[in-house]
C-alpha positions in Angstrom: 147.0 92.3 120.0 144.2 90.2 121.4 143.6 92.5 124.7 143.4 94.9 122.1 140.8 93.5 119.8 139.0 92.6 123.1 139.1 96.2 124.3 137.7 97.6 121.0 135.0 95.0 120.8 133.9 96.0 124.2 133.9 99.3 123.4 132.0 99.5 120.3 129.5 96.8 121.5 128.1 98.8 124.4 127.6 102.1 121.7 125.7 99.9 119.4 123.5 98.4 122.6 122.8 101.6 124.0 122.3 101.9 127.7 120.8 99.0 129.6 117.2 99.5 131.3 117.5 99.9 134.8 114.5 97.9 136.7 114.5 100.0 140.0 113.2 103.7 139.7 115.6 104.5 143.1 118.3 103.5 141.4 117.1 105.1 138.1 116.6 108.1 139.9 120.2 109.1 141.1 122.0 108.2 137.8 119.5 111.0 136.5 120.4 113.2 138.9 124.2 112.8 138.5 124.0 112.9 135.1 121.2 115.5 134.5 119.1 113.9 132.8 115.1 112.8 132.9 113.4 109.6 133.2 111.6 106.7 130.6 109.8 104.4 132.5 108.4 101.9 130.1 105.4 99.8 132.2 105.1 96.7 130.1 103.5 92.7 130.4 105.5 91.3 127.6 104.2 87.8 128.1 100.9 88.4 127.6 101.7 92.1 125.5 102.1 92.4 121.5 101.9 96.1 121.8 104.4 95.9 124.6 106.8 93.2 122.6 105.9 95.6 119.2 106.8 98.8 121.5 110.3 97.3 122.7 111.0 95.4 119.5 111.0 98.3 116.8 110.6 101.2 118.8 113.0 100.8 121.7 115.8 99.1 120.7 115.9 100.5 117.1 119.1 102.9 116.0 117.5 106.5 116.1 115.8 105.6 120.1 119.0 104.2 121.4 121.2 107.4 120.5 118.6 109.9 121.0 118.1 107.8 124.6 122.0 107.3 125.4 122.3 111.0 125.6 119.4 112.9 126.9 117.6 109.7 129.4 117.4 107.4 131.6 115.2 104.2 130.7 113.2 102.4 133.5 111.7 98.9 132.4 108.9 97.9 134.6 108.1 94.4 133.5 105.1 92.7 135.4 105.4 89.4 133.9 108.3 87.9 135.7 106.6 86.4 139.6 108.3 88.5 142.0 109.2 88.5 146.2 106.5 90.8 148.2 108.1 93.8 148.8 109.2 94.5 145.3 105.6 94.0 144.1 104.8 96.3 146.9 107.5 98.8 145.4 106.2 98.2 142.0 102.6 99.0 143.2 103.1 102.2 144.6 105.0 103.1 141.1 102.4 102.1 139.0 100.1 103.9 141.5 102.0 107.3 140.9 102.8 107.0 137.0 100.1 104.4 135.3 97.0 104.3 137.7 94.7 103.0 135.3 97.0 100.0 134.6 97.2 100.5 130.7 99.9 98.9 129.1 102.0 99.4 126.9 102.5 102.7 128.8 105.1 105.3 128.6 105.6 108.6 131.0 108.9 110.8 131.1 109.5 112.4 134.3 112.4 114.7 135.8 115.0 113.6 138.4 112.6 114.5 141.6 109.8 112.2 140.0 107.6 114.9 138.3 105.9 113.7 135.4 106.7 116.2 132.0 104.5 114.0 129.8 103.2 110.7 128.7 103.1 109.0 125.6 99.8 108.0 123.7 99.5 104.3 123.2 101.7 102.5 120.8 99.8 102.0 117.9 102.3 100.6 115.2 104.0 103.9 115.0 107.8 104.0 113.1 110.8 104.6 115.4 111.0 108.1 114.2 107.2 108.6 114.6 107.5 107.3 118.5 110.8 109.1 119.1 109.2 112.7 117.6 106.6 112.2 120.9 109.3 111.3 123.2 111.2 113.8 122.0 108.2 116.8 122.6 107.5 115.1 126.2 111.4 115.5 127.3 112.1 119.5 125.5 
């Protein structure tokens, strides 16, 4: 009965979650080929942030992001608060190179499995979930 109670908790905890954000693009990047599907990479500072905190907070890990997300993409969190070794700040440099070049942040772009970028999203400005999700939404269609 336990095992049981533990199985369903399990279960039910990772739908309400949603996926987790990977934090390498390689990685990222095959899971979206297996499973078809495009790319969120979410380039944030959320130490020193509020629109990156505001962005994640209400936006990302609300109800209507997380199930749209779960089945049509793959979310990439690029996080440049946390002191990393060399060569992942080199790896992270020649990312943010390709995909945010002018170093804004919070900053969004959607791109396919091969690393072509379909669209990037305007700057958060204290938009709703469903308001953010409708230009997410545009970018990956």
């Amino acid at each position: 009965m336990k095992l049981g109670l533990i199985s369903t908790f399990i279960l039910f905890s990772g739908l309400v979650n949603g996926q987790q954000w990977h934090t390498d693009l390689a990685e990222a990047t095959q899971e979206a080929s297996a499973a078809n599907k495009n790319i969120l990479v979410f380039f944030s500072v959320a130490d020193a942030c509020d629109a990156c905190r505001r962005l994640d907070n209400i936006v990302f890990k609300s109800e209507e992001f997380q199930q749209y997300a779960n089945q049509n993409l793959i979310l990439v969190k690029m996080d440049f608060q946390a002191p990393t070794d060399a060569a992942t700040k080199a790896k992270n440099l020649m990312i943010v190179e390709k995909y945010n070049k002018d170093g804004f942040f919070p900053w969004v772009v959607v791109i396919d499995k091969n690393g072509k970028v379909l669209g990037k999203a305007d700057m958060y400005d204290n938009q709703s979930p469903q308001e953010y999700l409708r230009k997410i939404k545009n970018i990956n269609n």
